[in-house]
C-alpha positions as CSV (number, residue, x, y, z in Angstrom):
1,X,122.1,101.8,132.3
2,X,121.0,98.6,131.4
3,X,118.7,96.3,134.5
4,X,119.1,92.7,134.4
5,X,116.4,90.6,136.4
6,X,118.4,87.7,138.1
7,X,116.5,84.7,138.5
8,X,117.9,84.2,141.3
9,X,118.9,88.0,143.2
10,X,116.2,90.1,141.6
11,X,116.6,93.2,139.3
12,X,120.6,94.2,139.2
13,X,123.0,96.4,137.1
14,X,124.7,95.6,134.1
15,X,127.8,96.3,135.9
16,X,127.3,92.7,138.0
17,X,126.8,90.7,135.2
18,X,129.4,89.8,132.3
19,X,127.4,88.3,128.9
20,X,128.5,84.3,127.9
21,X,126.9,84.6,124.6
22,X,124.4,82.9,122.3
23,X,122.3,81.0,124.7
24,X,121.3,76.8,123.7
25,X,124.1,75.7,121.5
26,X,124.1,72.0,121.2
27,X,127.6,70.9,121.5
28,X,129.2,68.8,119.1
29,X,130.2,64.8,120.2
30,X,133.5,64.1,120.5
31,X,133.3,62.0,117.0
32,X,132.2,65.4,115.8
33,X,134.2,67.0,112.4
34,X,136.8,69.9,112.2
35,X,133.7,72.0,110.0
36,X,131.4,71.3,113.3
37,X,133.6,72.3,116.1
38,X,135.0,75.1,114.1
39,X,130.9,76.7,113.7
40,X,129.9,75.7,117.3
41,X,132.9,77.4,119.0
42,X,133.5,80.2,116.4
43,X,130.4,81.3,114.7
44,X,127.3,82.7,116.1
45,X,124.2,84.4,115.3
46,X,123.9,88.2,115.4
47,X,120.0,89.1,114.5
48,X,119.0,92.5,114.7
49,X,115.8,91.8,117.1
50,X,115.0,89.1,119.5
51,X,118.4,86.3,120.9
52,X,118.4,84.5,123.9
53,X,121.8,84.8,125.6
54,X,123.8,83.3,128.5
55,X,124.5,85.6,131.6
56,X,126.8,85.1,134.5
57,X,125.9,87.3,137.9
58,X,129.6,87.8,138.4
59,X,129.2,90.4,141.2
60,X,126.3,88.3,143.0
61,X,124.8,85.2,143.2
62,X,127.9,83.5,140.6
63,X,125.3,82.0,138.7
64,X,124.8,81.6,135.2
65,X,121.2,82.4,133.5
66,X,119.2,82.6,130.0
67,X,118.3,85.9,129.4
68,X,115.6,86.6,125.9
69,X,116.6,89.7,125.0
70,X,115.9,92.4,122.0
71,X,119.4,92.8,120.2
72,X,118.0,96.5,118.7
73,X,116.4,98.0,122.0
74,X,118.3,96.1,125.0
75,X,115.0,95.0,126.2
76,X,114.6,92.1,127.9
77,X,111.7,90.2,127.8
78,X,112.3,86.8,130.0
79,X,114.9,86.0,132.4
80,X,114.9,82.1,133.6
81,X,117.6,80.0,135.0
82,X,119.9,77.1,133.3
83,X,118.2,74.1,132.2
84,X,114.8,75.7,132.2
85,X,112.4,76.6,128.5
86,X,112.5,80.1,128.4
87,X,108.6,81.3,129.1
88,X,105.9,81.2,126.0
């Protein structure tokens, strides 16, 4: 089973949490074209090694978090809250 560190609770399940996705899009202005929207909702990167991802504690604090993460191992390297630079 999978332990994600909350920034916020500590160390928790996997079960708590549900995933939000590729972490630090940059969202389109409302000017934006159909191709833009289109990639920014719809297509995202899948690497086989490091991604930083969004996380929401669902079962706990209700609070959404980055989380750097190793798409190939599950293991995560940095957890750090919204609005924050993930660590060096």
């Amino acid at each position: 089973m999978l332990l994600i560190p909350c920034p916020h609770c500590g160390e928790r399940n996997e079960i708590e949490f549900a995933c939000g996705g590729q972490a630090h899009l940059e969202r389109p202005g409302p000017q934006a074209d159909a191709t833009r929207w289109a990639r920014y909702l719809y297509y995202r990167a899948n690497p086989n090694g490091t991604q930083r991802e969004r996380w929401f504690h669902a079962a706990g604090c209700r609070r959404w978090f980055n989380v750097e993460r190793d798409t190939a191992s599950h293991e995560i390297r940095t957890a750090y809250p919204m609005g924050e630079a993930p660590a060096p």
